[in-house]
C-alpha positions as CSV (number, residue, x, y, z in Angstrom):
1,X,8.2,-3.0,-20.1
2,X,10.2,-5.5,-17.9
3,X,12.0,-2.4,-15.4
4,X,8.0,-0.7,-15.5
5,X,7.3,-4.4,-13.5
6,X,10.7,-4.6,-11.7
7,X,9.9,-0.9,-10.3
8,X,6.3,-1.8,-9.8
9,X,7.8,-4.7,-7.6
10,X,10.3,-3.2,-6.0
11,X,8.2,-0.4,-5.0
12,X,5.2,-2.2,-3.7
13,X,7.4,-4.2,-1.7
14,X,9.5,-1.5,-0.2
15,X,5.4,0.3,0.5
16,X,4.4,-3.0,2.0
17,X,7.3,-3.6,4.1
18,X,6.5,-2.3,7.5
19,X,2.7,-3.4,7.0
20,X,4.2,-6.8,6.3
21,X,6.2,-6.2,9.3
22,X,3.6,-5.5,11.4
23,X,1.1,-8.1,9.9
24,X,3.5,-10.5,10.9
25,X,3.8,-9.2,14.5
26,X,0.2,-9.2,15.1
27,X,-1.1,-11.9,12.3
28,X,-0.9,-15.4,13.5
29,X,2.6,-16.5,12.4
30,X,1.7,-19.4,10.5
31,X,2.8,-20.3,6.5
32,X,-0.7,-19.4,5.2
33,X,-1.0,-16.4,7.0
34,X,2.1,-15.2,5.2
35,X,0.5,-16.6,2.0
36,X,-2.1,-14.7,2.5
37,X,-0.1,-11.9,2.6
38,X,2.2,-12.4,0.1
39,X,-0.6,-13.1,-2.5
40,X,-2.1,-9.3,-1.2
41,X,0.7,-7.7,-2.4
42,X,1.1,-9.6,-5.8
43,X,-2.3,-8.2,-6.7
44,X,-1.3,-4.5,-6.1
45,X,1.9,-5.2,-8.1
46,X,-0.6,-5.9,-10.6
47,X,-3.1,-3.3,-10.0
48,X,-0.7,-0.4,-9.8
49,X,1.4,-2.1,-13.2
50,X,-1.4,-2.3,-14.9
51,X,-3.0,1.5,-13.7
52,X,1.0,2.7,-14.2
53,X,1.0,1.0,-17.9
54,X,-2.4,2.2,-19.0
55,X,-1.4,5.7,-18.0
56,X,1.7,5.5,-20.3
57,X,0.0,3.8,-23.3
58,X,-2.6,6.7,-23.0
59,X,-0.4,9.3,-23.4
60,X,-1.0,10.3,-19.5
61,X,2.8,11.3,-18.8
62,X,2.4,13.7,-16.3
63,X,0.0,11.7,-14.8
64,X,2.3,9.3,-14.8
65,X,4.9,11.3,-12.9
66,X,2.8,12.0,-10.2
67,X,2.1,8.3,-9.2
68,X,5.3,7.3,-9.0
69,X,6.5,10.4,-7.2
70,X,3.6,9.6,-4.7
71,X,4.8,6.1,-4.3
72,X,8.1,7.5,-3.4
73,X,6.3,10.0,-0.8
74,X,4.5,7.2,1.0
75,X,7.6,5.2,1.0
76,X,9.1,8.1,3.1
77,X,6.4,8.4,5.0
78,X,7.0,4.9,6.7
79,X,9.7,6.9,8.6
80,X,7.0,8.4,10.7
81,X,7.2,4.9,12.6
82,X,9.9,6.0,14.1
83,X,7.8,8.3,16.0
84,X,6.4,4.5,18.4
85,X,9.8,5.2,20.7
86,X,8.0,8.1,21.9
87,X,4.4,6.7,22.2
88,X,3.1,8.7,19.3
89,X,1.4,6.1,16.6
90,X,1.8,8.7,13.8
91,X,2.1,6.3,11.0
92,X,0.0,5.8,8.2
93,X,0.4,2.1,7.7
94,X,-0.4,1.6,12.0
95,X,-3.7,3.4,11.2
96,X,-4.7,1.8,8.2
97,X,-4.0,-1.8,10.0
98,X,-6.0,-1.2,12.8
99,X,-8.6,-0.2,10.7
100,X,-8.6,-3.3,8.4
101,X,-8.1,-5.6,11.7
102,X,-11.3,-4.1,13.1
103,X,-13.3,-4.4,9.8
104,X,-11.7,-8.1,9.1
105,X,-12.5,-9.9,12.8
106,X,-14.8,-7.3,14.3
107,X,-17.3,-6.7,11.2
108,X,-16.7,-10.0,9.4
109,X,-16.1,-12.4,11.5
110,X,-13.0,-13.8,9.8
111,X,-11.3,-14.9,12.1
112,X,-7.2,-15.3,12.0
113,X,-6.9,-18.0,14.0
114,X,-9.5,-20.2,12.1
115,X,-8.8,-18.8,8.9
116,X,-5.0,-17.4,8.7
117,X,-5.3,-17.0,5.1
118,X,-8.1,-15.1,4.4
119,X,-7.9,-13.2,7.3
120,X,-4.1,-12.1,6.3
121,X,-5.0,-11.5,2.4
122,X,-8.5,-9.7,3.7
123,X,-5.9,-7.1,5.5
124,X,-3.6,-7.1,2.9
125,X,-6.3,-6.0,0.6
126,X,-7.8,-3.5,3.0
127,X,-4.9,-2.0,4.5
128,X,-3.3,-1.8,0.6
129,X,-6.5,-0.2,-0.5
130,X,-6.8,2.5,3.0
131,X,-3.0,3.5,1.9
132,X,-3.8,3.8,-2.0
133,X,-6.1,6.6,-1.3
134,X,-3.7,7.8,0.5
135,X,-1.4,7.8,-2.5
136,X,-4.2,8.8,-4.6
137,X,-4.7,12.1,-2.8
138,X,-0.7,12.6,-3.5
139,X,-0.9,11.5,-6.9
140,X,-3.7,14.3,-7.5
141,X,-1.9,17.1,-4.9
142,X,1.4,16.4,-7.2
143,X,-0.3,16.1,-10.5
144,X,-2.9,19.7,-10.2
145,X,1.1,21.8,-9.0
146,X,2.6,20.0,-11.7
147,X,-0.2,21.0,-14.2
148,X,-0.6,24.5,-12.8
149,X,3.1,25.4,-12.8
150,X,3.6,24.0,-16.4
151,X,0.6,27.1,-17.5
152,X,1.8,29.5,-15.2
């Protein structure tokens, strides 16, 4: 069970990476902001541990599979950042940021200047949530070809 965490960390991290990136760019670079952060992505170490480790003690192999494939997908997909030098915001993580920015201080009020913390773990969450239905959607495109292939 300790490499299922270890990938589960690694993983997240590598997912989070150019969200952290630009949450630091547009976040107010104080300690708590990155706190804020930080703690973000601990919990969906945890979440996708714990959904990763239920799936295995369940018998849910294929299942199984699919995730983690997906989470090596959306990993690739940061790539598509690349795509900014020409003016095109393409990316996933872009998308989902501006989306949790607007909800965060537009919607709620929180405000990152008065409230670094919960303003940057508030993203975290959001964004991280926005780009696990993304990787749900993957997960379930992967798992039915998977499952269909297998009968065929």
């Amino acid at each position: 069970m300790r490499n299922h965490w270890l990938f589960w960390g690694f993983w997240v991290l590598v997912n989070a990476l150019v969200s952290f990136t630009w949450g630091s760019i547009v976040v107010n670079s104080v300690p708590l902001a990155f706190a804020g952060m930080l703690v973000g992505i601990v919990i969906f170490i945890l979440i996708y541990g714990s959904v990763d480790a239920y799936l295995l003690k369940q018998g849910y192999t294929q299942l199984h599979n699919a995730l983690r494939r997906s989470v090596f997908i959306k990993a690739g997909l940061q790539l598509m950042n690349g795509f900014l030098i020409f003016g095109w915001p393409l990316s996933p993580e872009m998308w989902a940021g501006i989306i949790s920015v607007g909800i965060t201080d537009d919607r709620l009020g929180i405000s990152q200047i008065h409230h670094p913390f919960a303003f940057a773990l508030l993203n975290t969450l959001l964004t991280g949530a926005i780009l696990s239905l993304l990787v749900a959607v993957l997960t379930a495109v992967i798992f039915a070809i998977r499952t269909r292939t297998k009968k065929s």
